[in-house]
N, C-alpha and C positions, 0 to 999 in steps of 0.2 A: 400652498399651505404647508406643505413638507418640508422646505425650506424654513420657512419662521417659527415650525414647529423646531427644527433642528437648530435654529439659532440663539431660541430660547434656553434650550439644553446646554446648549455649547457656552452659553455667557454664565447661564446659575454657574456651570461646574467651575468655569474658569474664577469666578468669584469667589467661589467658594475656597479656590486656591489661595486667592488675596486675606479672605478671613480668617482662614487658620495661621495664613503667615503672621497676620498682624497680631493675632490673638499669642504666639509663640514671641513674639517682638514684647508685646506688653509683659510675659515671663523672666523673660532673662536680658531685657536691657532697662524697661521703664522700674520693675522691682527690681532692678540688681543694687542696687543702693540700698534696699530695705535688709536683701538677706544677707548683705555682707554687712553693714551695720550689725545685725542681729548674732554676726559668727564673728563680733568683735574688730575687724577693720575697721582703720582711720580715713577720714574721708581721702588722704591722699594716697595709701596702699589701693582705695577702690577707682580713681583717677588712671594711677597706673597699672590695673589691671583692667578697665577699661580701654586705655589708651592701645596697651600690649593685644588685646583683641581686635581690634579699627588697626593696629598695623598689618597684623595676620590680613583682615580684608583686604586690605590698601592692597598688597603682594598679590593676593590671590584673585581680586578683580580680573584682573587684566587677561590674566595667562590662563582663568576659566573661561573667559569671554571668548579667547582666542582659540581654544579647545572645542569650544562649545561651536563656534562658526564654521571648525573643519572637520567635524565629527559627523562624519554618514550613518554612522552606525547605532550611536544615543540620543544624539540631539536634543532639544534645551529639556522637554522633559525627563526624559532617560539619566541625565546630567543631575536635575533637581532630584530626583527621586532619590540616588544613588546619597547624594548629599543629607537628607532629611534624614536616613535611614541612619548616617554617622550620628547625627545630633540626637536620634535616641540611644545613641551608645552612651555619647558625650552625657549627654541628661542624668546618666547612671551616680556618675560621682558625685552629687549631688546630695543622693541619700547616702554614699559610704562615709566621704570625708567630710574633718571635721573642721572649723572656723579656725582661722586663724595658718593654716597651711598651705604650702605653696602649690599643693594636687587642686587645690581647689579654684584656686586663680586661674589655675593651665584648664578646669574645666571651664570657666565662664571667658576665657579668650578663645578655647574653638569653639563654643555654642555663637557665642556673638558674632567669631568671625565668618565662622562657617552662614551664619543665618543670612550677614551683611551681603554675603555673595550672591546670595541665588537672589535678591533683587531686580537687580538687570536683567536678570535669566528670565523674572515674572513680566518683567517690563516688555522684553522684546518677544515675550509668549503670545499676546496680543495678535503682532503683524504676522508670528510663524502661523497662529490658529487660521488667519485669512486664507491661507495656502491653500485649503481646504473647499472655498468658496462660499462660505459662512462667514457673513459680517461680524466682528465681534467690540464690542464697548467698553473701552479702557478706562473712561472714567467711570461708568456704574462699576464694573469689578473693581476696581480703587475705592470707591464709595463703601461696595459690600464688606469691605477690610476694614474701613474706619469705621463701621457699624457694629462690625463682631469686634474689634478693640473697645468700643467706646462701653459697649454694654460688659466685656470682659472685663476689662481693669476695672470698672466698678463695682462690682462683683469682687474681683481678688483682693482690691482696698479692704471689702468689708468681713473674709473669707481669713484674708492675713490679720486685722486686727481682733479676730477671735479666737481661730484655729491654731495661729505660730505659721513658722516660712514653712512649714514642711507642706503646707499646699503648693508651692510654689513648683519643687520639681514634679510631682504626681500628678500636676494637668500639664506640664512640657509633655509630659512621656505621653500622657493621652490625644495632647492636638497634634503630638507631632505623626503620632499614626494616621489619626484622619486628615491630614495635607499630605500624607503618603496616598490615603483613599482616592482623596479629591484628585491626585494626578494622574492615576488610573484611571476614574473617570472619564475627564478632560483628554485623555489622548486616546481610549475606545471611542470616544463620540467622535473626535479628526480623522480619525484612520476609518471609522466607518462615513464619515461623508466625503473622504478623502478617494473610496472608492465608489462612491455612487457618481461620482465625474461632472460636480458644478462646475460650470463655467468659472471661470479664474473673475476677481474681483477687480475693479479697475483699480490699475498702479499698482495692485501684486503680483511681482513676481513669482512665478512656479518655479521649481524643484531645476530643471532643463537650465529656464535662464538664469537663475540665480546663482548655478553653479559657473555662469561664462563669466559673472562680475569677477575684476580684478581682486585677487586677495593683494591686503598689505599689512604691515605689522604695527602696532601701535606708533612707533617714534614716526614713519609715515605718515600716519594717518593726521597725527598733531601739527606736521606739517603743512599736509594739506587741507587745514581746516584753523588757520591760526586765530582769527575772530570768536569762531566759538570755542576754542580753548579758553580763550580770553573770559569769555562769560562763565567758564565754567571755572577762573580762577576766582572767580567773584563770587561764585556758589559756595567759596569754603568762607568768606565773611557771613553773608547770607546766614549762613544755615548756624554758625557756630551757635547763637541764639537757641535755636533747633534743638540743639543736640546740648544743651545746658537747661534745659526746660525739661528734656526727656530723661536726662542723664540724671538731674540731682533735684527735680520737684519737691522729693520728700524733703529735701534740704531746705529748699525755699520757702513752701509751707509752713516745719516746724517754728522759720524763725518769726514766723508770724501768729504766734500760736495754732497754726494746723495741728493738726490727724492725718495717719494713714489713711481715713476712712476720706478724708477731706482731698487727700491728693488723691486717692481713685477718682472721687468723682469729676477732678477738677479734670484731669487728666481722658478721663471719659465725656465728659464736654468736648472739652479740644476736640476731638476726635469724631464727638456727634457731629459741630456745626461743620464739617468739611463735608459732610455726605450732599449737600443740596448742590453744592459746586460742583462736585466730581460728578453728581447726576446731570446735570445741565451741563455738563462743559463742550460739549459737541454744538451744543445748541450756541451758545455763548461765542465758541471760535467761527461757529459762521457770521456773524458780528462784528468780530471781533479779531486781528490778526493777533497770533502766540505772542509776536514781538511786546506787543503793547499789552495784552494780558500779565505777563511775564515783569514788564516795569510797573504795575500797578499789586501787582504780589511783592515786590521788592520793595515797597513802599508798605506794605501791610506788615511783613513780618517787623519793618524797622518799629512803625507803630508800638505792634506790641510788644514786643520787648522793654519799650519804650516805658510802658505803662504799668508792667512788672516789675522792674525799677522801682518805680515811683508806689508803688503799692505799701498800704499800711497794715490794711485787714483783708483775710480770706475772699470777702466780699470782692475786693478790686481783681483780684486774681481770678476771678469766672468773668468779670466782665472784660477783664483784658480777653480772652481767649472767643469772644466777637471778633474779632479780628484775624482769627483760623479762616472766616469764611474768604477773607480776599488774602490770604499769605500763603498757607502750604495749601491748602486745598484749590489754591487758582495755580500756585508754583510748579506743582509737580507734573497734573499733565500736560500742564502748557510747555515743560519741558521733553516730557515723553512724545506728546505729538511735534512739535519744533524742530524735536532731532527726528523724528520721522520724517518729519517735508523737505530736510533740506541733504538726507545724508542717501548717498547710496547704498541699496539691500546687502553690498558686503562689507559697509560700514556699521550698517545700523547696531550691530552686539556691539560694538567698538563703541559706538556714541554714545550710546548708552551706558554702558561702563565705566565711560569720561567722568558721566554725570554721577553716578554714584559714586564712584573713588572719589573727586572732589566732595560730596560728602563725608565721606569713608576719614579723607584724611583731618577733614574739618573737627569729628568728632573725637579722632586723636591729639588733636593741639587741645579743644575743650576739656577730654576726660585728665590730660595732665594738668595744665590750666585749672580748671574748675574745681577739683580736688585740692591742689595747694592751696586754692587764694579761700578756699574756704575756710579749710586751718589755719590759714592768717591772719584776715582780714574779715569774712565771715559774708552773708548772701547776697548783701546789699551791693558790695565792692565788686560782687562775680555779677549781678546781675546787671551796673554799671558798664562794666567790659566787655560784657554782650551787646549792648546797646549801642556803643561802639564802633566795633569790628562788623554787626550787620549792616551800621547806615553806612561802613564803607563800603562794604559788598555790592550796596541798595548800588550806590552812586555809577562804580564798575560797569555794572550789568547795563543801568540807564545808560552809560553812555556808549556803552560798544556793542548792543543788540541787534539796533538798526544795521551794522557793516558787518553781519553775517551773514553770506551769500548764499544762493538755492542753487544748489547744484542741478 
């Protein structure tokens, strides 16, 4: 009973990790186009400040992952906290400077980069919390993030179109303390059941053996992993959609006669209908192998994309976003558990990483990309190009999933 009691504990807190990330995500990436519209930037100065943010991560992925896997002394919480605690510095400029300056760009590329990082850090938190001997549930804490997103940015839609951006930094600074809370939490609860001495959980590794796996350094590692590289070149088509939905909604709405008030909600949709998936996905992989979960997501997000395209009125745009249930909300942890099953415990931060930097760098091509072609050519052309570039990714992923190997 003391176990499930503790299990319980240990998933709320670790979720609660997930919600305030995500909550912080809907601040300074999904409105970052509201408040830099609003301090006077053109869609393509907000592109390439964007962009300029997603390369900071691109860089800083890899060589935190790799810190993060040789670090006795911090490890992945110790790492995040440290980081969180920058982004309320960061957060500060926010209220000093003024629209239109280059302090202010340098502030929204280390919030965003910095944010993009500890990602994978959340991801591989999961398998470290097992260490413990407390099962823990990566798709319900996934879930509880799109839950506190979905109900937040709807909320901000409607907070921004009556208040002004100045809400915008004033709840960074407040969730970024309680995702500082939540990590305090989540690491009293490990380290106190870390000494009550559960038996080790089947297929994880403790502390002893995990220290005998071979280390190796990323150009390695891609080596010996060339298939799922492969797949994970195809995450940067995939997602480019992704991160052009998230990046410039407001864009795409207006030109459909939206509202700010309309992209919250829209945008909080999205982010409801993922929760039933990420709650069931445990349930669903036994079913179900990742491989084939994973090509039926590649086929969902091309959909929608698809259908945003083709959208006339506000209307089409909530019911495109039916189709979150089988695209990111099946994609993500069917990639988080995927690279779980197949990578070894002194790969897995590294695996992990792969997959978000292939993200990372996807929404680098988008925020330059997306920005220009929108001063050029305008939503419909950008939303065409998404459309795209995912069903190439779709095709990718479908054909080289199968011939990545389980170690």
């Amino acid at each position: 009973m003391e176990i499930e009691r503790q299990k319980k504990i240990l998933n709320i807190e670790y979720g609660s990790v997930f919600g305030t990330y995500w909550m912080i995500y809907a601040i300074i990436s999904s409105f970052a186009s509201v408040f830099m519209l609003a301090r006077g930037y053109s869609n393509s100065q907000i592109g390439m400040t964007l962009a300029a943010a997603n390369i900071l991560a691109f860089i800083m992925q890899p060589l935190i992952a790799d810190f993060t896997d040789r670090s006795k002394r911090l490890g992945i919480i110790g790492v995040t906290e440290i980081m969180t605690a920058l982004m309320m510095i960061f957060a500060i400029g926010m209220f000093v400077f003024k629209g239109g300056t280059l302090a202010l760009c340098v502030v929204f590329v280390l919030l965003i980069g910095f944010h993009t990082v500890l990602q994978p850090l959340f991801n591989s938190l999961a398998f470290k919390l097992e260490e413990c001997g407390i099962p823990t549930n990566y798709g319900v804490a996934r879930a509880g993030g799109s839950l506190a997103y979905s109900i937040f940015v709807a909320i901000l839609g409607t907070l921004v179109a009556k208040l002004g951006i100045i809400v915008l930094p004033v709840s960074c600074e407040i969730i970024c303390a309680l995702m500082i809370l939540a990590l305090i939490l989540t690491n009293r609860t490990f380290q106190k059941n870390m000494k009550m001495g559960h038996p080790p959980l089947p297929g994880v590794a403790v502390n002893d053996e995990a220290e005998e796996e071979e280390e190796i350094n990323l150009i390695m590692f891609i080596k010996r992993n060339k298939m799922f590289f492969l797949v994970n070149i195809g995450v940067i088509g995939l997602f480019f959609s992704n991160a052009i939905l998230n990046n410039y909604m407001a864009q795409i709405v207006t030109d459909i006669n939206g509202t700010t008030e309309d992209m919250g909600r829209i945008l909080g949709i999205m982010a409801f209908l993922e929760i039933p998936t990420m709650v069931l996905f445990k349930r669903i992989k036994r079913k179900f192998s990742c491989q084939f979960l994973l090509k039926i997501a590649s086929i969902g997000f091309t959909v929608k994309i698809g259908l945003v395209w083709l959208a006339t009125s506000v209307g089409m745009l909530y019911f495109a976003q039916v189709f979150q249930i089988v695209s990111f909300a099946l994609f993500l942890p069917g990639m988080v558990y995927f690279t779980g099953e197949i990578m070894s415990r002194g790969e897995a931060v590294k695996g992990q990483a792969l997959f978000t930097t292939m993200i990372t760098l996807t929404t680098i091509f988008s925020s330059l990309l997306g920005g220009w072609i929108l001063d050029i050519a305008g939503a419909k052309a950008l939303t065409l190009i998404a459309t795209l570039a995912t069903a190439a990714g779709a095709v990718l992923i479908i054909a080289v999933i199968d011939k990545v190997g389980r170690k």
